[in-house]
N, C-alpha and C positions, 0 to 999 in steps of 0.2 A: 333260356329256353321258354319256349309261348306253346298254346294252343299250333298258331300257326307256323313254326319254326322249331320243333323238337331237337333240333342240333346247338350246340352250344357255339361259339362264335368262330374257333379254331376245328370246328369239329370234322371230324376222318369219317370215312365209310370206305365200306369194299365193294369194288366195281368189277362189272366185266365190260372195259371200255373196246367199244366198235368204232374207231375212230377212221374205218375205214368204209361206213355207212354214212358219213357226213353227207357227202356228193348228193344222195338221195333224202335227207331226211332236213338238209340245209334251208328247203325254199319255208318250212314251217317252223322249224326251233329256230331260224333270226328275225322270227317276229312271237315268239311262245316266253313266258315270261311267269316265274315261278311265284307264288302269291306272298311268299319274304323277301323278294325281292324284282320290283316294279321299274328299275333301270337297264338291268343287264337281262338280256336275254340267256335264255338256258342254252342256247350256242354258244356264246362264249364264254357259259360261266363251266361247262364241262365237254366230256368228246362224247357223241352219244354210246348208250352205256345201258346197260341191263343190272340196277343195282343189288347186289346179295346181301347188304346188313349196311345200315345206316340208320343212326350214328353208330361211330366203332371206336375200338382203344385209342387215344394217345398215339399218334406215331412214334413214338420214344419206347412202347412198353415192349419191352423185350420178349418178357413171357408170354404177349397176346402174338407175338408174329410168330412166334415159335410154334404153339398151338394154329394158328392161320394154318401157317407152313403144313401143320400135321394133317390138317384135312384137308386143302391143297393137293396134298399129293396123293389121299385116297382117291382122288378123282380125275380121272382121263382129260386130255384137252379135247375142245370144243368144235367139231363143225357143224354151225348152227346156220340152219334158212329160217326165210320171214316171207310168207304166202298171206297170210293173215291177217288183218286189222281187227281190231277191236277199241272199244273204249268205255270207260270207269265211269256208267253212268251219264245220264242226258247232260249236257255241257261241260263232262270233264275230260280227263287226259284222253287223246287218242293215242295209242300204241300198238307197236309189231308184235305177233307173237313168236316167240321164238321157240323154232322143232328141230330136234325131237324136243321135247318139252320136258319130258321125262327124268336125263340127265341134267337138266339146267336145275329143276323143282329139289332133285337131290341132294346136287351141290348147296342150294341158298338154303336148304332143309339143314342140311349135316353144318355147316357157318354158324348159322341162328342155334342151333342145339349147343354147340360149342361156346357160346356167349351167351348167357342167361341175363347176363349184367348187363348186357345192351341190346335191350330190346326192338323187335325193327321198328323203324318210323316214332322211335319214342316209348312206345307201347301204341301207337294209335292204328296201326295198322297188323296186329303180330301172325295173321298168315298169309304174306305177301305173295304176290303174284309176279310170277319172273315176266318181266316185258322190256321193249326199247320205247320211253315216250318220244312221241317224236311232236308233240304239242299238247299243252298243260290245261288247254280249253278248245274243247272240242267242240263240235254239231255236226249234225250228219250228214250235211255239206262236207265237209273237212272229211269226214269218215271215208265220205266216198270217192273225195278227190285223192285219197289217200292211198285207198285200196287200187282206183282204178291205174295212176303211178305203179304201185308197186308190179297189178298185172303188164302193165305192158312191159316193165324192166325180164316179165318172167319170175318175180322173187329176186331174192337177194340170197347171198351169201357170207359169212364170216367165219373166219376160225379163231379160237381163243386156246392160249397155252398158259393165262396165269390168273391170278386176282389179284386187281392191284389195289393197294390203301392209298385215296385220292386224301388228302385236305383242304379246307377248304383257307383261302389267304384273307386277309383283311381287304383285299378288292372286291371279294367275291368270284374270286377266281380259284378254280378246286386244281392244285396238280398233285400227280402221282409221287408220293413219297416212299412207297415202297410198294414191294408185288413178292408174291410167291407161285412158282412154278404149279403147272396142273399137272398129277403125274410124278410128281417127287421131283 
């Protein structure tokens, strides 16, 4: 683990992937490229995603999916729009925001309260802001070619039924190794 890379090399997080926002969010994450990693773009290294806690347990720990699981299910599934744009700051990520906002803050809220031991983003970031990045370096070119996209689609739409525990492989390639139902 580094400054720049707070995950360990196998390292998990829980994701709320939108793998069904690709189509729209494709023309900027296959050229967006995460700063630990300068070859693989953040399209192929995951599906676009709203992350809740990263890094996260071991996929093996029984007692961490159990607990997943428990809060998991205090929590309704997901339909979430993106009217929105924003972004982290003069030249950082651009990202969707995602509404209601409310239940999504909840959910990554009640996750992180539940894991003390894994801090989000390392400890570097620990009151995260739920978003979809849809490019890792922004400017306000990008912001606006991004917003003005998403108005003429109308928004976007997605539904979410679970949290799934991504991994990340020694390609740099993150798949889902396990998930927990939203809603029990």
């Amino acid at each position: 683990m580094t400054a720049q890379d707070p995950w360990p090399p196998q390292a998990t997080g829980v994701l709320l992937a939108l793998p069904d926002l690709a189509g729209f969010t494709s023309p900027w994450r296959s050229t967006s490229y995460a700063p630990n990693q300068a070859t693989l773009s953040i399209e192929r290294r995951f599906p676009p995603h709203i992350t809740v806690l990263a890094p996260f347990a071991e996929a093996a720990d029984v007692a961490a999916m159990a607990r997943l699981r428990a809060v998991a299910a205090r929590h309704p599934p997901l339909d979430l729009r993106f009217r929105r744009v924003s972004q982290f700051g003069p030249g950082g990520a651009v990202w969707l925001v995602p509404e209601p906002h409310e239940p999504v803050l909840a959910l990554l809220t009640d996750v992180v309260d539940a894991f003390p031991e894994h801090p989000p983003y390392g400890g570097l970031h620990p009151y995260p802001i739920p978003h979809l990045t849809v490019t890792t370096d922004g400017d306000d070119t990008t912001l606006t070619q991004v917003q003005a996209a998403l108005d003429a689609q109308g928004g976007l739409t997605s539904s979410v039924s679970e949290v799934g525990v991504w991994q990340r492989g020694p390609d740099e390639v993150w798949q889902l190794v396990a998930a927990a139902p939203l809603g029990g």
